[in-house]
C-alpha positions, -999 to 999 in steps of 0.1 A, spaced: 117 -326 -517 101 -293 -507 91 -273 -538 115 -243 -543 86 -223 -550 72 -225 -516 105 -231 -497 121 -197 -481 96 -173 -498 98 -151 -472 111 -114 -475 104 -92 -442 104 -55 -437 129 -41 -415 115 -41 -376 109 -5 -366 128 -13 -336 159 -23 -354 192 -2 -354 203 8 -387 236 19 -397 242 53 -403 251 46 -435 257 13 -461 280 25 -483 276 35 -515 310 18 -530 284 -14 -524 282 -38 -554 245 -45 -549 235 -57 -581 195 -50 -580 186 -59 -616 146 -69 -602 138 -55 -568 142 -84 -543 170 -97 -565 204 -106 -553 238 -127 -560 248 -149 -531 286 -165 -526 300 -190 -505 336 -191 -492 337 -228 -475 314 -256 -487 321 -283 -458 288 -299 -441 278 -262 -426 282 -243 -459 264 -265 -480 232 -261 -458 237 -222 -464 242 -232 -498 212 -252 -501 184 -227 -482 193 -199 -506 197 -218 -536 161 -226 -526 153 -192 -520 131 -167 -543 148 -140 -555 187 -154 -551 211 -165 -575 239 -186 -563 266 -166 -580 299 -188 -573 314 -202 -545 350 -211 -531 365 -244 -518 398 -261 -521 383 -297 -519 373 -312 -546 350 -334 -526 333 -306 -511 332 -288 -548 317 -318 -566 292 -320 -537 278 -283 -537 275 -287 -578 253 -314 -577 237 -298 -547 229 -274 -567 216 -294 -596 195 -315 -573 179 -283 -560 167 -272 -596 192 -248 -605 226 -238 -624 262 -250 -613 280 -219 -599 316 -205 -608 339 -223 -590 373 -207 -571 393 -237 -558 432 -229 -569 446 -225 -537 441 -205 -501 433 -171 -510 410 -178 -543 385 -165 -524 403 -129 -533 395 -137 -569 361 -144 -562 357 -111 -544 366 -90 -577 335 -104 -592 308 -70 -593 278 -94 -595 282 -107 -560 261 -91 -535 265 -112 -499 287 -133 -494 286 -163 -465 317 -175 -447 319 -211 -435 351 -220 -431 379 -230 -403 378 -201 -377 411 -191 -386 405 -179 -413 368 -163 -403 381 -127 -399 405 -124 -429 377 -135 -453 351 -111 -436 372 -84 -434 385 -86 -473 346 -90 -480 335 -59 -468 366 -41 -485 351 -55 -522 318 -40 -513 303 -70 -503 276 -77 -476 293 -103 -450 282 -128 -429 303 -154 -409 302 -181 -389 309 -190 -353 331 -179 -340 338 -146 -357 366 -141 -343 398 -157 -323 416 -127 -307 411 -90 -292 426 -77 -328 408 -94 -348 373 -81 -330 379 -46 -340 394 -54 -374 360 -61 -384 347 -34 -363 369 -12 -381 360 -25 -416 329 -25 -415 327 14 -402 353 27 -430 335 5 -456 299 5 -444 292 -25 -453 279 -52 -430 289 -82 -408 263 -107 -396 274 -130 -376 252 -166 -382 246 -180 -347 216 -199 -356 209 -207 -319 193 -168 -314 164 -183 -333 161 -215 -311 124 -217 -306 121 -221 -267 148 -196 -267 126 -168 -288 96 -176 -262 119 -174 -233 133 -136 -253 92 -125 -258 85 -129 -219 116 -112 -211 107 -84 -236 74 -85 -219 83 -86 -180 74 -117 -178 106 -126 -152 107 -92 -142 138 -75 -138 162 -100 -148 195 -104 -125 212 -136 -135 215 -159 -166 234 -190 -175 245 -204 -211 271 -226 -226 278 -251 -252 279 -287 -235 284 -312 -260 308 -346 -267 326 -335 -291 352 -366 -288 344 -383 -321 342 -349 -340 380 -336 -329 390 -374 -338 388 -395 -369 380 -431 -362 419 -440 -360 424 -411 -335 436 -392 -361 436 -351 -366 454 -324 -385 459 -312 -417 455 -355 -432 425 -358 -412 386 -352 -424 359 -331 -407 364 -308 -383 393 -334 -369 413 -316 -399 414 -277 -377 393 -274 -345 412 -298 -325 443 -278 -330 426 -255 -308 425 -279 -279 458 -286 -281 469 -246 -282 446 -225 -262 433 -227 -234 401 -209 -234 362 -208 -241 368 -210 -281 331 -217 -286 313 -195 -266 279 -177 -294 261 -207 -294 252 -198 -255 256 -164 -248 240 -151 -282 202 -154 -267 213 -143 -232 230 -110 -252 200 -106 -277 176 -107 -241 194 -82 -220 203 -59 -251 240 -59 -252 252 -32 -272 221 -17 -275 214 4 -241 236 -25 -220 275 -40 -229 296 -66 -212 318 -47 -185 341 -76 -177 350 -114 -174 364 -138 -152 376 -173 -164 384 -209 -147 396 -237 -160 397 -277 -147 423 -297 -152 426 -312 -192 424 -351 -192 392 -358 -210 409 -362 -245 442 -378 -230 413 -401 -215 397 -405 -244 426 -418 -267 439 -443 -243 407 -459 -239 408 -461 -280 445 -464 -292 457 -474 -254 480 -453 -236 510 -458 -257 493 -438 -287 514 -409 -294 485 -386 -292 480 -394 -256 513 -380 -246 502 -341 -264 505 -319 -240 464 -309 -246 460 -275 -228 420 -268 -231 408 -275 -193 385 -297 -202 353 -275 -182 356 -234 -183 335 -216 -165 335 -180 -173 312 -152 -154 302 -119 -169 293 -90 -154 272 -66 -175 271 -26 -166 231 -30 -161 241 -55 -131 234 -88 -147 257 -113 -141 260 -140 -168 281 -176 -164 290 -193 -198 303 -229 -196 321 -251 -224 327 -283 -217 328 -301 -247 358 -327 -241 340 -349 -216 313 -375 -227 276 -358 -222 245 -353 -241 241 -316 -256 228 -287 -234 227 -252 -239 227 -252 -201 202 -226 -201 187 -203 -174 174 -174 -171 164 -154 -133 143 -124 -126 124 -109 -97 96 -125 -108 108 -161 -117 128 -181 -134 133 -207 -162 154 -237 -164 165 -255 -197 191 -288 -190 194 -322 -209 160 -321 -226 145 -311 -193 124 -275 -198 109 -260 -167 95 -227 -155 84 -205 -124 65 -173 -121 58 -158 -92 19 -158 -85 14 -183 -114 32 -214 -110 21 -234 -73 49 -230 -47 87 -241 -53 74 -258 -80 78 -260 -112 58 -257 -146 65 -276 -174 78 -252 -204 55 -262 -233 24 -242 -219 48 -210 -216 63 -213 -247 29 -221 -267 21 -187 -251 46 -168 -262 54 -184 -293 81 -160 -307 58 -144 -341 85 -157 -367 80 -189 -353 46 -187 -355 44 -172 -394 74 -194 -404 73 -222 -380 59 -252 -408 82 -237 -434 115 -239 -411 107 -271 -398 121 -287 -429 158 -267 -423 187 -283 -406 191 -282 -363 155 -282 -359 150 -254 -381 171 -226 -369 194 -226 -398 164 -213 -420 160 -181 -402 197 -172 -398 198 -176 -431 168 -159 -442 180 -129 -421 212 -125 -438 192 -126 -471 172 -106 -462 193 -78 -450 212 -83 -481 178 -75 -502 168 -45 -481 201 -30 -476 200 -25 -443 218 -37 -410 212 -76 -397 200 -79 -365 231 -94 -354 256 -70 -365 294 -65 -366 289 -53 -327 278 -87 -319 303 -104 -337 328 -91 -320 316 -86 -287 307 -126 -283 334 -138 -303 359 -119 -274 348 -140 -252 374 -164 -265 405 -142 -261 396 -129 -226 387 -159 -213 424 -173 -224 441 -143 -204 421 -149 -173 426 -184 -173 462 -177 -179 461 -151 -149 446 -173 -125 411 -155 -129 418 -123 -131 392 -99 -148 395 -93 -181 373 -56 -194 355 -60 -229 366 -35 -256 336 -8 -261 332 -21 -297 306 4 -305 327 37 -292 300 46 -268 272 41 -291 255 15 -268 243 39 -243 221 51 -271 214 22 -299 178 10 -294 176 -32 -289 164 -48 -319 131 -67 -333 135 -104 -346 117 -101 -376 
């Protein structure tokens, strides 16, 4: 096991190019009894919040305060998670739905991270930052236009923050491809591509085809979703890197949307090949087109399509792409590739390694052996470091309440233009106007 001394010793200074909030409020909680101290909760201990759990627990400087979870799998679990790790059990909140409102009275909690069914994402957020506590949520962070500018909202009358955790921002590859767009590597950059491409058959499905509240896993609430809504409902994991590279909300914003989707039979499909056709779940009227393809257009000109098609059996891709005047890059099913203008021979292409050696992002490079040993092929470590982080410097997450909601909307408009045959759908100006003048950020 990697020695807690050594793993997640890392505390960074604020970038200088980072936006900070006007104000953090000063009904916070912030218990500082050592500089570099804090109290760290958990609302959600599935698979996802016990890594979150883990990394802090492991992390110099944090307590793991308490945490909330009405299964008493997951609660036993995260105890002796904790134990194994080297450190005390945590108070536990488990009688019922909202015990995470009793946890939140507690005024030696300073963060507090959210990994729970997206439901219930924005409620928990939002009643975080009204106890004073620093926020940060999963993916998505939201499900509908309302609930975008409810944590807007909060988190301006509160002042307390709201980071949202898409751990793919920190993808390696991803970082290189943001330094040499930082840099001018592409040039001016006029198009990019994203999306979330992944099987997720056996994850919306128990083995007996089961899902719903008696199911396990995720079968228990994210197939729901299939069934209901017809929209992008996973949509940070892609566009998070492409809105960290062309600065959205920070001197650029999404203008507008327009959403397609195919026809839904890839789950209908899937169950009759496993239960046969007479299983009653084949006959659900599932309403998720099985591929939506949504375009963005941003008011700088870019033009951005996202694609989620996760109902269809395929290897994961982040279906990535990214084209400027002076080249492009090309990321598909394990398949990296590169052109520059001048550097690369002809309508040809470069393999990426050589790029991304080159412009190795600098927290990959200082952190790189350290992460390694973190879950997705250690991106979780810096997603979570940030939020600590913020949480010990008081100051705003580089992926703030902004962000949260202006990927997560991505979700609702998408489900109106679908429903009106493609017709564009404006993004909400989240930050009032603020964009024109908020300065992009610095990873750090």
């Amino acid at each position: 096991m990697t020695d807690r001394r050594n793993f997640l010793r890392t505390v960074s200074a604020a970038g200088a190019g980072m936006f900070i909030a006007p104000h953090i409020s000063k009904g916070s909680t912030l218990s500082k009894k050592k500089k570099g101290e804090v109290n760290i909760a958990f609302i959600g201990c599935g698979g996802r919040g016990r890594g979150h759990v883990k990394r802090a627990a492991m992390t110099e400087g944090v307590k793991v305060t308490a945490f909330c979870d009405i299964d008493p799998e997951a609660v036993t679990r995260t105890q002796k998670l904790l134990r194994d790790v080297g450190v005390r059990e945590a108070d536990v909140y488990s009688d019922g739905e909202h015990a995470y409102l009793e946890m939140l009275k507690r005024d030696d909690i300073d963060g507090v991270i959210i990994s729970t069914p997206w439901l219930w994402h924005t409620r928990m957020a939002v009643a975080t930052m009204k106890a004073g506590k620093y926020a940060a949520v999963e993916v998505s962070a939201a499900n509908t236009i309302e609930e975008c500018w409810d944590l807007v909202n909060t988190s301006e009358e509160t002042g307390m923050p709201c980071m949202i955790l898409e751990n793919v921002n920190y993808r390696r590859d991803a970082m290189a491809v943001m330094n040499m767009v930082k840099q001018g590597v592409f040039g001016e950059v006029v198009h990019a591509r994203c999306g979330y491409r992944h099987s997720l058959l056996n994850v919306k499905f128990n083995n007996d085809l089961q899902f719903g509240e008696e199911a396990k896993g995720e079968a228990r609430w994210r197939t729901q979703h299939s069934l209901k809504r017809n929209a992008d409902v996973y949509p940070t994991h892609g566009l998070g890197p492409v809105a960290a590279m062309l600065d959205i909300n920070r001197g650029n914003r999404f203008l507008y949307l327009t959403s397609t989707a195919s026809k839904a039979v890839g789950l209908k499909d899937y169950i009759e090949e496993q239960g046969g056709k007479d299983h009653p779940n084949a006959k659900l009227p599932w309403q998720q087109g099985d591929i939506i393809t949504s375009t963005i257009k941003t008011t700088n000109g870019e033009t951005i399509i996202v694609t989620h098609d996760c109902n269809l059996p395929r290897p994961y891709s982040l279906n990535f792409h990214v084209a400027g005047t002076d080249g492009v890059t090309d990321f598909d099913y394990g398949h990296r590739r590169i052109h520059i203008e001048g550097q690369s021979k002809n309508h040809a292409w470069d393999e990426f390694q050589a790029w991304q050696d080159k412009y190795d992002h600098p927290l990959w490079k200082k952190y790189g052996e350290i992460a390694n040993g973190a879950g997705h092929g250690g991106i979780d470590y810096f997603v979570t470091r940030e939020f600590i982080n913020a949480v010990k410097e008081q100051r705003q997450p580089v992926m703030d309440v902004y962000d949260a909601a202006a990927w997560s909307a991505v979700t609702p408009l998408s489900e109106a233009s679908i429903a009106q045959n493609s017709a564009p759908q404006y993004f909400p100006d989240f930050t009032r106007g603020q964009w024109i003048k908020r300065k992009p950020v610095e990873f750090v």
